[in-house]
C-alpha positions as a printed Julia matrix, in Angstrom:
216×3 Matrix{Float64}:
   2.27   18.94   -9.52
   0.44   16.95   -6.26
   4.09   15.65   -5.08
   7.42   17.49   -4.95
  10.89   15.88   -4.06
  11.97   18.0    -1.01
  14.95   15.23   -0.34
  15.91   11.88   -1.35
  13.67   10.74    2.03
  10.61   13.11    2.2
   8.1    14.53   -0.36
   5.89   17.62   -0.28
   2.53   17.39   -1.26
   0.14   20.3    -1.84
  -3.75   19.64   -1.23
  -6.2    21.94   -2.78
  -9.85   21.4    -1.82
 -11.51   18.82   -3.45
  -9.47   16.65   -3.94
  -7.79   13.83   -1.89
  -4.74   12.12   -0.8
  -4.46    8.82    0.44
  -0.99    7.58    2.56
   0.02    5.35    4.56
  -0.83    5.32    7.83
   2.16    7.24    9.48
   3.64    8.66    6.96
   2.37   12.63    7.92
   5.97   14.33    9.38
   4.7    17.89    9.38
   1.67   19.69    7.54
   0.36   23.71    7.36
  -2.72   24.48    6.6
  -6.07   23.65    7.55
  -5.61   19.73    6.41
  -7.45   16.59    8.05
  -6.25   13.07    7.93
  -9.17   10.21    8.31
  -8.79    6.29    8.33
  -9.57    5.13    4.83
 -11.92    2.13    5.76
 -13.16    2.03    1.93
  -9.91    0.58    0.07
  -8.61    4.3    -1.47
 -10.81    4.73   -5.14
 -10.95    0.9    -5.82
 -13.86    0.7    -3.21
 -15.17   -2.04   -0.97
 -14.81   -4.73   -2.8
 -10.89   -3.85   -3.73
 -10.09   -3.28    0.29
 -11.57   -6.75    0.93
  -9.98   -8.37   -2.4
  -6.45   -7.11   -0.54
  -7.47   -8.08    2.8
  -7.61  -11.56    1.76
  -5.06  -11.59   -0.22
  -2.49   -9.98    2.17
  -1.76   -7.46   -0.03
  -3.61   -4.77    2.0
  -1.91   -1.62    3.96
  -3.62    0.66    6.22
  -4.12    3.96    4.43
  -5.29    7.74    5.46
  -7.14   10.06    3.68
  -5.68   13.56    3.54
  -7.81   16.46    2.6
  -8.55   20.26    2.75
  -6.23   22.82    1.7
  -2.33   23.3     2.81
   0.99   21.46    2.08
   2.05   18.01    3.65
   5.65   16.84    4.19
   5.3    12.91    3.95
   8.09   10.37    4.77
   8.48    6.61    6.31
  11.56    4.6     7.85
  13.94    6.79    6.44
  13.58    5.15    3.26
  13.95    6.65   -0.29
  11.18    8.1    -2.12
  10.74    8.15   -5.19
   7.62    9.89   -7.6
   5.91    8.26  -10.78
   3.72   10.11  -12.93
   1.07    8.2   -14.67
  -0.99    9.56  -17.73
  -3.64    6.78  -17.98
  -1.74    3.15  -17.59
  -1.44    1.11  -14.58
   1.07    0.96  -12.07
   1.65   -2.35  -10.86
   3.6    -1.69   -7.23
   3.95   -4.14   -3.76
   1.78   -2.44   -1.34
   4.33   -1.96    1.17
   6.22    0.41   -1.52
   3.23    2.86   -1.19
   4.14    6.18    0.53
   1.55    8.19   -0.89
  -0.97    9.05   -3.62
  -3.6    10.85   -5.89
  -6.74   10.25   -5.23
  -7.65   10.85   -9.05
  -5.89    7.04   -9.41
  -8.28    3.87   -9.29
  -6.63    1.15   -6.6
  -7.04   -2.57   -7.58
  -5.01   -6.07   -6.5
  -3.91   -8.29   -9.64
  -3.44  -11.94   -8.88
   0.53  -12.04  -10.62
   0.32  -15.85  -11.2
  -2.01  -15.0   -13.92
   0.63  -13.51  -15.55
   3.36  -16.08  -14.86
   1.69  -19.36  -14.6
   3.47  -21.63  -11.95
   6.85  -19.52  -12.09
   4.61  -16.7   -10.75
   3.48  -18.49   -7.99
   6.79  -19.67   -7.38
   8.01  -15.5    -7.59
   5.65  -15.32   -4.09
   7.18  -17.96   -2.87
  10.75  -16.76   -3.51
  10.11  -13.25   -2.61
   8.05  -13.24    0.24
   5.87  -10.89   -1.46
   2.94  -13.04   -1.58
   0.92  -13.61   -5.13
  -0.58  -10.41   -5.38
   0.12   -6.91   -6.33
  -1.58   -3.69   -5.97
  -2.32   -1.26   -9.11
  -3.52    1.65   -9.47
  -4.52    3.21  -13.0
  -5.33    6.63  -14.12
  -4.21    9.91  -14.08
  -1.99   11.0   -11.56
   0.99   10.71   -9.13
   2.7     8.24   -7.05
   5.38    8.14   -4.27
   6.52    4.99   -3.93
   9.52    3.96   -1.5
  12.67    1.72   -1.64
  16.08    1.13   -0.07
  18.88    3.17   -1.39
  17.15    5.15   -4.08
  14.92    3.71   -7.65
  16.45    3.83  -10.89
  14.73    3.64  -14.15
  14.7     0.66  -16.74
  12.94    1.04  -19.85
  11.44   -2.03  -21.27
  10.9    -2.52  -25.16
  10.48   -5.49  -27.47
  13.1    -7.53  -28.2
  14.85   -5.94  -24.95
  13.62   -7.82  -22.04
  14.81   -6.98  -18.3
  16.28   -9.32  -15.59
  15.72   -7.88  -12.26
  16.77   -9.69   -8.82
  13.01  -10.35   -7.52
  14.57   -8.44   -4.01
  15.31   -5.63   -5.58
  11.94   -5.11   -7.78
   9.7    -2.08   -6.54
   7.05   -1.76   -9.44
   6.35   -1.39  -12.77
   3.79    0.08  -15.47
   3.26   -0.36  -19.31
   2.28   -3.66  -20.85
   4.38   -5.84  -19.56
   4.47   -9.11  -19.21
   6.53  -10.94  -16.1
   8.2   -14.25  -15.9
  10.73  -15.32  -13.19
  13.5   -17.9   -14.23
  16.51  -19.97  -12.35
  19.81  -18.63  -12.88
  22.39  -21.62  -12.44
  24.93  -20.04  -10.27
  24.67  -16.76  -10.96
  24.64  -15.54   -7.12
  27.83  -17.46   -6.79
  29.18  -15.66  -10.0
  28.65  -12.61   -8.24
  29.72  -13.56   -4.41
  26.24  -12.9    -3.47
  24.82  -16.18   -1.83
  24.19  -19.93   -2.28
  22.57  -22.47   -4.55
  20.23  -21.51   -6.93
  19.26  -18.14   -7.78
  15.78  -16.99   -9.38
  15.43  -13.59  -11.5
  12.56  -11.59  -12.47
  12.08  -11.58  -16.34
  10.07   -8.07  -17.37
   8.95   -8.14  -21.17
   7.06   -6.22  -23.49
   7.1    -2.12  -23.09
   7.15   -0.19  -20.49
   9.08    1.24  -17.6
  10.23   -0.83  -14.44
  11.72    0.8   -10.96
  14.14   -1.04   -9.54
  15.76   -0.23   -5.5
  19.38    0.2    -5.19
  19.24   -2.77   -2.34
  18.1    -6.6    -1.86
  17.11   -5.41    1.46
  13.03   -5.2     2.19
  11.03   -2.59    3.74
């Protein structure tokens, strides 16, 4: 296992030669070992053409490349961490979430108006988290961060999830996202004014959601 939980705010990762990390610029608090940590100018596995696609897009962060052989103690902000395991489907995650991961995953952008029409445009719009999100597909593991912890939501037909777009960190599986206005509901809650928008998540699948409305 690349990534272990030391804390609910820092993970430790263990690099073996051959093989790479990549991590937000930043994010090193300690190391041992005989480790080196490089500017990744080529986009993490997705290449060239996936570092420009998120440069344009705004979906790009500045990553590192961590190799050689020791143990890494990563971290950022003070936020929460929290560590996905894939097994061959895509992880569909804002890019400012990313703490840290395998280089054995594939990183892409997906254009998330595809998937919603206008109401995903609109989701952008709403969120301030801009019309694309970053994926990454394959085999291995992710640390991903949020405010006040991630829980769990599993997704399965027939069951849909509502999720306040603030509070949405990522999600994997195939599933499908639509975001919808909710008359009132804020003011049902004592949480704000005039109309409210939530994040419909259908289909299967898993989606992480932050304790918090707060952003990174």
């Amino acid at each position: 296992m690349t990534f272990r939980e030391i804390n609910s705010k820092m993970v430790r990762a263990t690099v073996v030669p051959g093989q790479r990390l990549f991590s937000q610029r930043g994010a090193m608090l300690a190391y041992q070992g005989d480790v080196s940590f490089t500017p990744n100018i080529q986009g993490g596995q997705g290449g060239v053409m996936s570092m420009l696609g998120r440069r344009v897009t705004g979906e790009a962060t500045p990553l590192m490349t961590v190799e050689g052989s020791g143990t890494v103690f990563f971290g950022h902000g003070g936020h929460h961490i929290h560590v996905i395991h894939l097994t061959g489907d895509t992880l569909h995650v804002e890019a400012d979430r990313l703490l840290a991961f395998e280089g054995t995953l594939r990183q892409g952008t997906m254009f998330m108006g595809a998937q919603g029409g206008v109401m995903g445009l609109v989701r952008g719009q709403v969120t301030g988290q801009g019309l694309f999100t970053t994926t990454l597909q394959g085999q291995g593991a992710v640390a991903v961060m949020a405010h006040g912890g991630v829980f769990e939501l599993p997704i399965g037909p027939g069951r849909p999830v509502h999720v306040d777009p603030q509070a949405y960190v990522a999600h994997h599986g195939d599933v499908r996202n639509r975001l919808s206005k909710a008359l009132g509901w804020r003011e049902m809650v004592g949480r704000g004014s005039g109309e409210a928008f939530q994040l419909e998540l259908s289909g299967s699948g898993t989606v992480y959601v932050q304790a918090s409305e707060e952003k990174l």
